[in-house]
VOBA-1610 file (N, C-alpha, C; in pm, whole numbers, padded with zeros to 5 digits, always signed):
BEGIN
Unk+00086-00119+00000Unk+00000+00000+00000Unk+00089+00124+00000Unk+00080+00176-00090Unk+00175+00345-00066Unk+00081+00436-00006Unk+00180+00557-00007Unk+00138+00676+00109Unk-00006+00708+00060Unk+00014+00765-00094Unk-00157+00800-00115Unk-00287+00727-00027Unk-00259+00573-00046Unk-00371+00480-00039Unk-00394+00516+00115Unk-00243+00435+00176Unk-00271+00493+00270Unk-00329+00616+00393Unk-00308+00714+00296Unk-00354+00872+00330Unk-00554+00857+00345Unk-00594+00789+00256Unk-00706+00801+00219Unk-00785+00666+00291Unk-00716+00589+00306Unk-00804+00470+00421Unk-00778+00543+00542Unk-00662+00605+00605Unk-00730+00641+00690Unk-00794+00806+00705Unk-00840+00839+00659Unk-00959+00918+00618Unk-01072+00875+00633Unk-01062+00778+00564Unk-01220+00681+00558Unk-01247+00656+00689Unk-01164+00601+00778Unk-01158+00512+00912Unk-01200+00665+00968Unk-01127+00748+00998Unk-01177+00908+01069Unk-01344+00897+01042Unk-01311+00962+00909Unk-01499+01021+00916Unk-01574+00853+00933Unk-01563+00776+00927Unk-01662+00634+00975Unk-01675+00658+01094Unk-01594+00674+01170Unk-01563+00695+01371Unk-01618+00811+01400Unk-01607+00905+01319Unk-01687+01059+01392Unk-01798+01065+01300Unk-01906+00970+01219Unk-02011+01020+01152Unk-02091+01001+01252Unk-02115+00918+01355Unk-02242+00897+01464Unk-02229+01040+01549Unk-02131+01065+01561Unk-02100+01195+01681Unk-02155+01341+01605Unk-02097+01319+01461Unk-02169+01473+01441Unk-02320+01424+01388Unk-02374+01332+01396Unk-02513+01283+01350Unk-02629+01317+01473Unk-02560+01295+01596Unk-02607+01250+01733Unk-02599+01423+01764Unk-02486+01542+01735Unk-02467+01630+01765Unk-02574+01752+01632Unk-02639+01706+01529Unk-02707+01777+01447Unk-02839+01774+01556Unk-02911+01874+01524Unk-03083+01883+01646Unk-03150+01846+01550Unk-03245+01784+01624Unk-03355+01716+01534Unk-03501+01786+01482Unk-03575+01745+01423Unk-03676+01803+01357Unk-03793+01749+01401Unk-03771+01612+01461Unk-03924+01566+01491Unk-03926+01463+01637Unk-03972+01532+01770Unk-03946+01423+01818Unk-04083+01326+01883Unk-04079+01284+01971Unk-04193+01238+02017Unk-04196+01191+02160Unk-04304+01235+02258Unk-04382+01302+02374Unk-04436+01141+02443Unk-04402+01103+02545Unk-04421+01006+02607Unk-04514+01036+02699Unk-04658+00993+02723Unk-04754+00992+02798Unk-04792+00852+02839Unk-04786+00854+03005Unk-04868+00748+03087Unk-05000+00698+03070Unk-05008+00585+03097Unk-05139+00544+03063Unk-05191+00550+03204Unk-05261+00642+03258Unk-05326+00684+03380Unk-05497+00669+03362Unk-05505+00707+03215Unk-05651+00674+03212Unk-05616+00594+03054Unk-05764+00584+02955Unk-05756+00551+02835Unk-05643+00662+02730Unk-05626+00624+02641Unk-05626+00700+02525Unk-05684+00783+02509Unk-05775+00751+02495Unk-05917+00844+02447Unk-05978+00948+02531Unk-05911+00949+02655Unk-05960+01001+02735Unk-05804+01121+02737Unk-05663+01051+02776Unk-05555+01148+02778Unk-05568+01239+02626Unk-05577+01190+02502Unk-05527+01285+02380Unk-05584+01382+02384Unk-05742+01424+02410Unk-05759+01551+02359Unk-05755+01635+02514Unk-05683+01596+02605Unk-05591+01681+02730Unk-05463+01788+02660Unk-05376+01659+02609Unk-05259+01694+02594Unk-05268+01734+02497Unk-05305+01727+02326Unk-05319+01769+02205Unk-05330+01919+02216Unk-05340+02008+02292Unk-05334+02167+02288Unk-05192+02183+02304Unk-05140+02150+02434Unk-05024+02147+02471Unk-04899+02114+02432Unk-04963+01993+02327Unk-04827+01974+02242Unk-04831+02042+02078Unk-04972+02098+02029Unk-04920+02170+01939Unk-04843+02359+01953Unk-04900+02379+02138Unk-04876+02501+02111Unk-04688+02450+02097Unk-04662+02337+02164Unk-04530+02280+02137Unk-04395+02281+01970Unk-04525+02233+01929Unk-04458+02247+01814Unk-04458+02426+01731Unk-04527+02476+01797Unk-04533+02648+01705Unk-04415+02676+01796Unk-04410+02702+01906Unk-04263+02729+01935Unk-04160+02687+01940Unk-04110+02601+01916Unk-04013+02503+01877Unk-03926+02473+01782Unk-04081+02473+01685Unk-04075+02417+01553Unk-04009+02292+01542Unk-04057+02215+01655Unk-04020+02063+01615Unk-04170+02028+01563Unk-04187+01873+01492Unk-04278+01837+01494Unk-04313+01736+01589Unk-04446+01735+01685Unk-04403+01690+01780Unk-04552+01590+01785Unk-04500+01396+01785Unk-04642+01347+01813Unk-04618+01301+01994Unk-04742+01248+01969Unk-04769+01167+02132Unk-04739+01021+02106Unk-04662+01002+02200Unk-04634+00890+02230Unk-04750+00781+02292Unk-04827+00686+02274Unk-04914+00687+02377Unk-04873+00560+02433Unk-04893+00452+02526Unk-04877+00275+02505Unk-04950+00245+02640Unk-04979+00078+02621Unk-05097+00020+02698Unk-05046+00019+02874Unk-04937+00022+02861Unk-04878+00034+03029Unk-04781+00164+03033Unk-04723+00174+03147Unk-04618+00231+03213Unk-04468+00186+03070Unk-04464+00093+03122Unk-04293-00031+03074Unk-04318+00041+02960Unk-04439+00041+02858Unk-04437+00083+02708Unk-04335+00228+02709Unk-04380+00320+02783Unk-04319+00455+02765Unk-04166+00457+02814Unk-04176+00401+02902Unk-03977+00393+02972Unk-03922+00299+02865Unk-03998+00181+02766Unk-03905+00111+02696Unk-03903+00200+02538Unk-03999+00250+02526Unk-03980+00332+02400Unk-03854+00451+02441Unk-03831+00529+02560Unk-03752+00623+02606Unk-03583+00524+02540Unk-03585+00444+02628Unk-03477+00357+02636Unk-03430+00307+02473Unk-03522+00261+02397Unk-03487+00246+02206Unk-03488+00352+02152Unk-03500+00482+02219Unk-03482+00604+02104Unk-03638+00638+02019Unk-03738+00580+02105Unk-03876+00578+02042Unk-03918+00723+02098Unk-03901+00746+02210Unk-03970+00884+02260Unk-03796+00967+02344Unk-03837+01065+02328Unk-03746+01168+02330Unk-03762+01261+02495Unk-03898+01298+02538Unk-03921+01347+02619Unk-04033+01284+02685Unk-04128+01243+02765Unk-04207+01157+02819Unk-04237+01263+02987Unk-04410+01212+03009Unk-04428+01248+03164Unk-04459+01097+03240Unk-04363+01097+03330Unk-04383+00997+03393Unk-04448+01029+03524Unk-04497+00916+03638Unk-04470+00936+03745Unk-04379+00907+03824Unk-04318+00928+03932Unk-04185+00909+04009Unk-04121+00761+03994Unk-04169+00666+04035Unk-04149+00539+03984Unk-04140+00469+03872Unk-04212+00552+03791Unk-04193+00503+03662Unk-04047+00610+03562Unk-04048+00733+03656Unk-03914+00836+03632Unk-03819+00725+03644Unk-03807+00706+03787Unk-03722+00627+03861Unk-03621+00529+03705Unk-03728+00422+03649Unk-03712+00364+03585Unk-03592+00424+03480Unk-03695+00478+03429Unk-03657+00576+03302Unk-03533+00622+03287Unk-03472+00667+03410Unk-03310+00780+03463Unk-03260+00591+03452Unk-03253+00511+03510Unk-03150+00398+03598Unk-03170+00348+03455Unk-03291+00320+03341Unk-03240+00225+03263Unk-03279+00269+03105Unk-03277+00379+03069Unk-03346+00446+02937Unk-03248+00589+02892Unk-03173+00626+02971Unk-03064+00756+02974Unk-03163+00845+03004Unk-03249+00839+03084Unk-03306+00997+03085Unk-03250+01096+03174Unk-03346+01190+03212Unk-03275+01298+03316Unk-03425+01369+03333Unk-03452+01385+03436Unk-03531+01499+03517Unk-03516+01673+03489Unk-03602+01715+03435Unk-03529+01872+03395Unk-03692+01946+03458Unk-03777+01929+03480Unk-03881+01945+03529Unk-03984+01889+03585Unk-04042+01920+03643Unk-04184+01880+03781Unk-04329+01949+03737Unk-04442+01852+03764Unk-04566+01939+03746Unk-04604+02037+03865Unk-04692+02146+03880Unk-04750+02177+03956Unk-04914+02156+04002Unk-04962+02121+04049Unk-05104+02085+04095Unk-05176+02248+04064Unk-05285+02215+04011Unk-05329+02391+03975Unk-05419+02450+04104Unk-05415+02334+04153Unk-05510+02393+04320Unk-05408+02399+04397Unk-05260+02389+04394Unk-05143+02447+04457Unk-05119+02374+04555Unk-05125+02214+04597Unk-05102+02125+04632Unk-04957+02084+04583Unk-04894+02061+04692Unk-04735+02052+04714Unk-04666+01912+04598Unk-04803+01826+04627Unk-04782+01686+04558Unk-04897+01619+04560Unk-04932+01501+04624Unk-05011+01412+04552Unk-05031+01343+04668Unk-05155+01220+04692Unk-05159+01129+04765Unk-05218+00980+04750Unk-05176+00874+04739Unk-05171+00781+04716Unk-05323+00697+04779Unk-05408+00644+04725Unk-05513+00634+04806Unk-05546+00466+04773Unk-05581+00414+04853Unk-05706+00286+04838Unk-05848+00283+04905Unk-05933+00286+04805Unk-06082+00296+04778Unk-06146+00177+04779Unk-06261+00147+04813Unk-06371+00056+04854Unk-06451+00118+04800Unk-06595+00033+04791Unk-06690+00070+04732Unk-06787+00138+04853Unk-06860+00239+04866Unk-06930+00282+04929Unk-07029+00238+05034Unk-07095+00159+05021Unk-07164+00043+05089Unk-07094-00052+05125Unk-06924-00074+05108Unk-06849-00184+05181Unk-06836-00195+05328Unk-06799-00288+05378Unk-06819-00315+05542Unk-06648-00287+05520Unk-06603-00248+05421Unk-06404-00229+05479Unk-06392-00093+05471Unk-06354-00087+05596Unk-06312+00069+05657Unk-06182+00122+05639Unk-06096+00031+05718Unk-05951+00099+05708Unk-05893-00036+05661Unk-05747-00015+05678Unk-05614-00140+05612Unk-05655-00268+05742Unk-05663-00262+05823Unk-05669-00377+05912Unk-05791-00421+05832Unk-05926-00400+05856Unk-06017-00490+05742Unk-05985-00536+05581Unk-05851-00450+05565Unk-05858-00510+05395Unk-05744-00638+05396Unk-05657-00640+05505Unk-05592-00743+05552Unk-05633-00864+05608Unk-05704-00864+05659Unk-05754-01013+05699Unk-05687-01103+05593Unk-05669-01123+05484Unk-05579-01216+05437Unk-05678-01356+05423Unk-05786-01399+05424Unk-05880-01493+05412Unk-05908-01558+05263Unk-05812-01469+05180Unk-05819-01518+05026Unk-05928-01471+04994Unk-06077-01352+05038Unk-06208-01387+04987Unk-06239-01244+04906Unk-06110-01169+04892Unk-06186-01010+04856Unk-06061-01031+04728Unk-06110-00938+04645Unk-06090-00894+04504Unk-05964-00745+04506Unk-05876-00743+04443Unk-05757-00666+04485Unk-05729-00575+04325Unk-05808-00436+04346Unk-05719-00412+04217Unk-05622-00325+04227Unk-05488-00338+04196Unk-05351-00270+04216Unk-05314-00235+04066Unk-05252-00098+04077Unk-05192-00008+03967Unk-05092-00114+03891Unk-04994-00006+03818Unk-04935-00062+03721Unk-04874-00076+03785Unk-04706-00178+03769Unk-04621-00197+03823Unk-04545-00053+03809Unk-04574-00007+03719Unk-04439+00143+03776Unk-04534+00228+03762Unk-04605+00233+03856Unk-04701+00364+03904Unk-04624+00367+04029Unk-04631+00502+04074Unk-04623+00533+04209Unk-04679+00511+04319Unk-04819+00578+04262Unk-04890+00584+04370Unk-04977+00436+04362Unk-05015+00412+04252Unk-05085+00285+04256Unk-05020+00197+04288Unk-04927+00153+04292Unk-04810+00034+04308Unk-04711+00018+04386Unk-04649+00124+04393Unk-04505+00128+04481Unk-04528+00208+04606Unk-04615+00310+04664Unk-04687+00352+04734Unk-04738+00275+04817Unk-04852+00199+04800Unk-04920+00108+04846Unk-04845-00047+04904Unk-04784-00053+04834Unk-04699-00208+04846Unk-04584-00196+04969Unk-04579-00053+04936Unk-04415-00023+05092Unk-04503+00048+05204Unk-04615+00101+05179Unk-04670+00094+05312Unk-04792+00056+05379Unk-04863-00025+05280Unk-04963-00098+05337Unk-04931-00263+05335Unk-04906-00335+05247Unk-04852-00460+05202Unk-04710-00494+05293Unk-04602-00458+05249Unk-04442-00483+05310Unk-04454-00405+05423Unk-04486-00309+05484Unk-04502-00253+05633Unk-04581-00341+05734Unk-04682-00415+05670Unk-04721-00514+05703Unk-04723-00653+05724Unk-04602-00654+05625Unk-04538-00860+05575Unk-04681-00892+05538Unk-04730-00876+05401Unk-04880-00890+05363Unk-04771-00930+05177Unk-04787-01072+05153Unk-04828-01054+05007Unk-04960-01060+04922Unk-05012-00962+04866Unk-05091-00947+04801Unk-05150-01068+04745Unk-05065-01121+04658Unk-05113-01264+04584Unk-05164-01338+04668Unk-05123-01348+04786Unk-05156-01496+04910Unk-05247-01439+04943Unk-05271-01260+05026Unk-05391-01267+05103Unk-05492-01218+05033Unk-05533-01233+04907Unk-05640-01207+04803Unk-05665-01336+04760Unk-05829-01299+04676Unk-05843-01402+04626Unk-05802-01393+04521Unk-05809-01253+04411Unk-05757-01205+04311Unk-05676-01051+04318Unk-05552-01032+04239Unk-05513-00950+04252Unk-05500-00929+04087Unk-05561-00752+04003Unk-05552-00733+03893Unk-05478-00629+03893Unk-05373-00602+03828Unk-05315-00443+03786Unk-05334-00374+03651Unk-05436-00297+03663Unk-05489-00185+03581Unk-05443-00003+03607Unk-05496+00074+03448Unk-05466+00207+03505Unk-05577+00236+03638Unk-05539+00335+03695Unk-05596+00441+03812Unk-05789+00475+03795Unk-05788+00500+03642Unk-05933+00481+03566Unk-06015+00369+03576Unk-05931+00253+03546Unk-05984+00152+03538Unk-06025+00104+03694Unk-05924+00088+03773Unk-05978+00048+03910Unk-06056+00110+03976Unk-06055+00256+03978Unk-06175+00334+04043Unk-06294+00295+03983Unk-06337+00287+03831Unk-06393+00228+03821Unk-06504+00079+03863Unk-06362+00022+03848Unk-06401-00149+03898Unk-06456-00169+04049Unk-06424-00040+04165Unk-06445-00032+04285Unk-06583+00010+04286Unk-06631+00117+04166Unk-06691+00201+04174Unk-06859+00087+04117Unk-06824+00020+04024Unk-06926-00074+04007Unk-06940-00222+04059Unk-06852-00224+04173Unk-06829-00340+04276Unk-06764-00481+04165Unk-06661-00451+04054Unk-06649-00544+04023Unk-06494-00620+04102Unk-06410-00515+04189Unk-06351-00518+04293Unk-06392-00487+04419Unk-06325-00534+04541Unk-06367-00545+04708Unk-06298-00407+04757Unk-06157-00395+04649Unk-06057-00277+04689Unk-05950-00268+04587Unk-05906-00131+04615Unk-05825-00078+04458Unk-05772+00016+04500Unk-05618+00008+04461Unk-05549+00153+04460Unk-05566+00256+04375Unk-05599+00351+04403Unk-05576+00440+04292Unk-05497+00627+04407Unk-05495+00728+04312Unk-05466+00830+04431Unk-05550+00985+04439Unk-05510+01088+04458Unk-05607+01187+04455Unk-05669+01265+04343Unk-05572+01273+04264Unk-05563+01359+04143Unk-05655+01239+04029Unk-05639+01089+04036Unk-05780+01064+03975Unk-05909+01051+04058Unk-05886+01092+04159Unk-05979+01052+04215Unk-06088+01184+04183Unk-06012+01276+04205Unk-06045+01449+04171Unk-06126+01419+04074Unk-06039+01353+03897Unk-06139+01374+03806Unk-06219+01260+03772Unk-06245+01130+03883Unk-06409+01076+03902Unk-06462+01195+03934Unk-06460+01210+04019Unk-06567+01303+04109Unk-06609+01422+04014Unk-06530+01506+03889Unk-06531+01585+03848Unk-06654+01528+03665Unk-06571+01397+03604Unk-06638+01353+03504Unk-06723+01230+03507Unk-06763+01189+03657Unk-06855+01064+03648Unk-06902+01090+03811Unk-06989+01211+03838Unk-07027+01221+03965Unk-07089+01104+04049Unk-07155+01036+03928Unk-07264+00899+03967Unk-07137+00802+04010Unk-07057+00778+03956Unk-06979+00636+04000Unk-06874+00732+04157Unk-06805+00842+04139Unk-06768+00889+04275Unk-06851+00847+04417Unk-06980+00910+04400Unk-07068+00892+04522Unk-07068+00702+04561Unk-07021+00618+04456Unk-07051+00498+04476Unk-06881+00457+04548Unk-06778+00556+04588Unk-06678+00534+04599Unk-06668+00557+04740Unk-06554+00545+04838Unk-06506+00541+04963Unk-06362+00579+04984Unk-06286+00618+05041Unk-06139+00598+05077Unk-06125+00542+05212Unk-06066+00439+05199Unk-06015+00387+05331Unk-05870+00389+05338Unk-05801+00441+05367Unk-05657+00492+05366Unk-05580+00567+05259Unk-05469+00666+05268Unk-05444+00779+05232Unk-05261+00758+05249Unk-05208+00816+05181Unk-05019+00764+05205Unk-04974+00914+05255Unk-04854+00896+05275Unk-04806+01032+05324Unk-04782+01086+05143Unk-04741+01196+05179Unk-04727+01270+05024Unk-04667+01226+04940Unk-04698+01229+04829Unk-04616+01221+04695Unk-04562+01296+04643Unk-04416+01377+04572Unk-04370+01432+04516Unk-04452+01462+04373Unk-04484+01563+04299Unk-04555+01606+04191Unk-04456+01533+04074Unk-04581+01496+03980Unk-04485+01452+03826Unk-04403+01477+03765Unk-04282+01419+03745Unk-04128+01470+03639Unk-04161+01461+03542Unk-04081+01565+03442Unk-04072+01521+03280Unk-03924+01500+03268Unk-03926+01388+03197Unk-03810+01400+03183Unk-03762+01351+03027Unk-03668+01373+03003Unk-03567+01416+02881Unk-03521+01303+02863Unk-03452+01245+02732Unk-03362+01152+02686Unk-03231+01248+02711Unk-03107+01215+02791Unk-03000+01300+02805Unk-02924+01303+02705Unk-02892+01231+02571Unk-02822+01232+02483Unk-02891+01294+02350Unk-03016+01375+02381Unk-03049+01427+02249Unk-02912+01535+02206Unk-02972+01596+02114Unk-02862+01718+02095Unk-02922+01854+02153Unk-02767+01895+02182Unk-02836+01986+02309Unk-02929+02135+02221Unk-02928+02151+02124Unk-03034+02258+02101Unk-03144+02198+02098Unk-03172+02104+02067Unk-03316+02039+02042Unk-03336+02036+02217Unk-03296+01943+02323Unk-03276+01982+02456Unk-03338+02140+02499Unk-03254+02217+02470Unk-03256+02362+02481Unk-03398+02422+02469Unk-03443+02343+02342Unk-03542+02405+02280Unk-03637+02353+02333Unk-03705+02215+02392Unk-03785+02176+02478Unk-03777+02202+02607Unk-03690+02222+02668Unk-03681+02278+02820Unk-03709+02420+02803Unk-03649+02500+02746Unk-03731+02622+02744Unk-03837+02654+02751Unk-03891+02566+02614Unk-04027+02611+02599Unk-04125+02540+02722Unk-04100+02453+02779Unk-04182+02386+02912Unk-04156+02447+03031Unk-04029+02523+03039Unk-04015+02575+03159Unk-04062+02731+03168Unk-04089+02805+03047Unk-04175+02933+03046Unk-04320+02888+03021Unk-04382+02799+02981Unk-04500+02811+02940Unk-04609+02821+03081Unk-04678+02882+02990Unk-04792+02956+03109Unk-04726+03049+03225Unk-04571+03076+03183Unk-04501+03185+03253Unk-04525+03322+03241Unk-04465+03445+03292Unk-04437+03593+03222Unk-04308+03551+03118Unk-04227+03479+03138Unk-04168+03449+03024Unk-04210+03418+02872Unk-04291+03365+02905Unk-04354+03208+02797Unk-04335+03353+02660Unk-04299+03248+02559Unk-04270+03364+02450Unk-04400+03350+02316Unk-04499+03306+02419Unk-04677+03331+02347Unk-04765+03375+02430Unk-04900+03320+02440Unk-04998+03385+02511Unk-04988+03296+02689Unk-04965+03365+02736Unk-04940+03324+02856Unk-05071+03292+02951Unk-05147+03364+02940Unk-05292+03335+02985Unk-05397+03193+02942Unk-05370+03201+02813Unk-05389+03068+02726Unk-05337+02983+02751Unk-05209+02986+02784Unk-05120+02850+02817Unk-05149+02828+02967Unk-05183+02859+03038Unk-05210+02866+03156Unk-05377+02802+03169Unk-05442+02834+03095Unk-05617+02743+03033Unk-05561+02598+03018Unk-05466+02581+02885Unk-05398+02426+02867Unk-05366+02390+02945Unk-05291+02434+03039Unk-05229+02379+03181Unk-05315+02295+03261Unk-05449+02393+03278Unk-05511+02372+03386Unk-05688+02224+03299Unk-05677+02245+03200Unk-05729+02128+03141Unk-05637+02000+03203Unk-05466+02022+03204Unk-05414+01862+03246Unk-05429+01883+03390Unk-05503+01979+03467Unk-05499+01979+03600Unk-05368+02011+03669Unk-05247+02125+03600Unk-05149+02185+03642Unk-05156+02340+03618Unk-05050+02375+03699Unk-05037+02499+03711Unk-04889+02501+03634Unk-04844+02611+03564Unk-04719+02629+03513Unk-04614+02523+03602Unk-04551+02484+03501Unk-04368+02373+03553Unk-04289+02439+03676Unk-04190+02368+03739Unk-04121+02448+03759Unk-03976+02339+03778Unk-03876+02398+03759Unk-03746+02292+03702Unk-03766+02194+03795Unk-03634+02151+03754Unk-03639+01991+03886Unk-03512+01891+03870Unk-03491+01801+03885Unk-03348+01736+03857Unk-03395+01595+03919Unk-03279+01495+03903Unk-03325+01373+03953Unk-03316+01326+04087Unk-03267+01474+04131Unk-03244+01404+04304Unk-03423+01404+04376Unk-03506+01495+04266Unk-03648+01461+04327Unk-03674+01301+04312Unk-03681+01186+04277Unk-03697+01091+04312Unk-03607+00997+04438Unk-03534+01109+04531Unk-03453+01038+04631Unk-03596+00973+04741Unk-03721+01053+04787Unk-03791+00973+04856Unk-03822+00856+04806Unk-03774+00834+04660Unk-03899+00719+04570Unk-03771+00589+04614Unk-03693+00654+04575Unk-03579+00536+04565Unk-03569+00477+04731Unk-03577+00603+04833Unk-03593+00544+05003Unk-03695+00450+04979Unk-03815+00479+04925Unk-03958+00410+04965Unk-03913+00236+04893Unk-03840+00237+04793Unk-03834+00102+04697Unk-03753+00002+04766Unk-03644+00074+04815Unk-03559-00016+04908Unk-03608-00055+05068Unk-03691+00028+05112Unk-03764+00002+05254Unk-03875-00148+05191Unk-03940-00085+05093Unk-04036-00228+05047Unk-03938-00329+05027Unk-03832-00334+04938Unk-03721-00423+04943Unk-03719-00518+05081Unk-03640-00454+05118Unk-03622-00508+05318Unk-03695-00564+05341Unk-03822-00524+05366Unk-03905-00563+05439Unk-03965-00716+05334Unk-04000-00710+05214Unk-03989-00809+05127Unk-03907-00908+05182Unk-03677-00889+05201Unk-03634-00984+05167Unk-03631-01046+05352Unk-03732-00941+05401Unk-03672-00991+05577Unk-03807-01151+05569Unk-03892-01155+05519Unk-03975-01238+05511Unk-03935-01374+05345Unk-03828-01359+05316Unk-03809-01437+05229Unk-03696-01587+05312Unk-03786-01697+05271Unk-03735-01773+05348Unk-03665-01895+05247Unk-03646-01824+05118Unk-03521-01867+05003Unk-03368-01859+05038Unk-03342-01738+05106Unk-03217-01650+05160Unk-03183-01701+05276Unk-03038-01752+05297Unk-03012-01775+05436Unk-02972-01660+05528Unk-03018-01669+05647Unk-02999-01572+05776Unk-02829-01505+05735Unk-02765-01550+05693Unk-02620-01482+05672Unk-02656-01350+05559Unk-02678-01414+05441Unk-02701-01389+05277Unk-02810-01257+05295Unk-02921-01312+05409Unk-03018-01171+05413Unk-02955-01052+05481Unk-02934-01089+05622Unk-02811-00967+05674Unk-02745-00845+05592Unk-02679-00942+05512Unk-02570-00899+05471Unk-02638-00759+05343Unk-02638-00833+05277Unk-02786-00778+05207Unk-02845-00669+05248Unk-02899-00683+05387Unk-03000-00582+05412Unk-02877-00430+05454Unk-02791-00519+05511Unk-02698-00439+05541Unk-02676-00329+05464Unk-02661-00395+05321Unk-02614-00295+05233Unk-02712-00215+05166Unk-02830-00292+05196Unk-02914-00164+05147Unk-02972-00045+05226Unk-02942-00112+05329Unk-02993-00010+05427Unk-02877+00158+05437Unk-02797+00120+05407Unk-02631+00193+05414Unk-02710+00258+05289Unk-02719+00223+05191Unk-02769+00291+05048Unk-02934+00390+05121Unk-02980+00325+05139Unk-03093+00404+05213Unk-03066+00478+05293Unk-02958+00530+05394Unk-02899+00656+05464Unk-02875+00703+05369Unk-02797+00700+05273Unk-02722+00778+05198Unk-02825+00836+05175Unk-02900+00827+05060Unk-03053+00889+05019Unk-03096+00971+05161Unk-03112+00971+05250Unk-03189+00983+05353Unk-03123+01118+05372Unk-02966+01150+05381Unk-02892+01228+05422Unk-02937+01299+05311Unk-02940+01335+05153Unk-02918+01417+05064Unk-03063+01469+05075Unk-03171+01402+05115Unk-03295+01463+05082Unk-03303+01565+05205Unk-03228+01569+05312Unk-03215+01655+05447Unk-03123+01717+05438Unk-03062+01722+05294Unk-02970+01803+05274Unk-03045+01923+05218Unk-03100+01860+05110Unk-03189+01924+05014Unk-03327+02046+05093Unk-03307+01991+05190Unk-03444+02058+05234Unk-03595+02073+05200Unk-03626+02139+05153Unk-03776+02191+05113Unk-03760+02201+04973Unk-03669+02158+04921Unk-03687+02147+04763Unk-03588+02007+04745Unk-03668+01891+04693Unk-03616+01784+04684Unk-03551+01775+04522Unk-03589+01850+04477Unk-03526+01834+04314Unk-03397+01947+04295Unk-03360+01988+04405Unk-03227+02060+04408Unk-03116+01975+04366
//
């Protein structure tokens, strides 16, 4: 091979090695919006459909909805490069950051100015079950409907402090246990086709608001301590103007910033039942990650697979991981997404 040839293979080898980097580093033109399945389809699109076209006029991306039948759908589309930006809830964030590259860049606000959220399980109105000690009895004879697996409040909420606070598995002390959206189980409580069902406030708000008849047929028998308000979060490896250009525009809208009608965007807002964004980062899921590893524990202290050494040891170390968390959120103070 002489110098020419040589000169020019490696050329080739260069730009082959840096074409993904300046490909990955061009901003994109079209991305697409990851939404939870909290209720139907049919029920989330024409919420969000204002919100994401005033999206695309300022932007000028083109921007669809992501929609899918669970939780896993939206964190696994995040994770293949299917959705770009997505609203999760904390647990299902959780996911998203540890196994999809995302990142936390903003939080919802509640438009009735509620700090966060609360995690609830409902009975049917005429039920003889009052509080968690009656839904425990454990007799195999009542009907169990539980959220998605990466819901917060329906799932991971409920399971670390009514279920594992209790050494209660669900499967054993039910006769049936179903996991549906938040819609669906209020529902199923609501026409007695369940005994009991997680769901939390903010759907509970809009029973009561779009099906007054099935609310009145509803109950709460227990309530969780607070929930942190909804993240959006980002794919971290987009390119950073496209980045730029969606965090901006989400973090002024319905602002004095917002660089359109601010009053209007503030109407859209309050159709998804928020009040203007306000930033956020991923250390807001440090309570979520305490709450997962406490259910953990308490899970592996009742697992009788694990020998008395193997669990210890174990718990040991998660518990050490659970200070850690414990310390930064008391670091953090009154703003957990610092």
């Amino acid at each position: 091979m002489n110098a020419f040839t040589k000169a020019l293979t490696a050329c080739a080898v260069a730009l082959s090695i840096s074409a993904p980097a300046i490909a990955q580093d061009a901003p994109k033109s079209e991305i697409n919006f990851g939404i939870i399945s909290t209720e139907s389809q049919q029920n989330l699109r024409p919420k969000w459909e204002p919100f994401l076209k005033d999206m695309e006029e300022k932007t000028g991306l083109s921007v669809n909805p992501f929609f899918a039948t669970d939780y896993a759908g939206v964190i696994e589309g995040m994770r293949f490069g299917k959705v770009d930006v997505a609203w999760f809830g904390n647990k299902s964030a959780m996911e998203a950051v540890d196994r999809a590259g995302g990142e936390i860049f903003a939080q919802t606000v509640d438009v009735t100015g509620n700090p966060g959220y609360w995690s609830l399980i409902l009975a049917p109105a005429d039920s003889k079950l009052n509080s968690v000690d009656d839904l425990l009895k454990c007799d195999q004879s009542l009907n169990f409907g539980l959220g998605d697996p990466n819901s917060t409040s329906g799932y991971l909420v409920p399971m670390t402090f009514v279920f594992a606070k209790n050494g209660v598995d669900p499967k054993k002390c039910f006769k049936t246990v179903r996991n549906a959206n938040h819609e669906t189980n209020a529902m199923a409580v609501a026409n007695g086709q369940v005994d009991a069902a997680s769901n939390n406030t903010e759907n509970l708000g809009l029973i009561e608001k779009n099906n007054p008849d099935a609310f009145k047929k509803i109950k709460v028998i227990w309530k969780s301590p607070l929930i942190p308000s909804d993240p959006l979060v980002i794919k971290a490896d987009l390119p950073e103007e496209t980045k730029t250009k969606i965090e901006d525009f989400i973090l002024s809208y319905g602002t004095p910033d917002s660089h359109g009608d601010a009053k209007a965007e503030k109407e859209v807002l309050a159709g998804l039942e928020w009040a203007p964004f306000r930033k956020s980062t991923n250390d807001q899921l440090l309570p979520i990650r305490v709450m997962e590893i406490s259910k953990t524990i308490a899970q592996m202290q009742g697992d009788s697979s694990m020998s008395d050494e193997e669990k210890a040891a174990k718990i040991k170390e998660l518990e050490a991981q659970k200070a850690e968390y414990e310390a930064k959120i008391e670091a953090n103070g009154e703003n957990p997404g610092a």
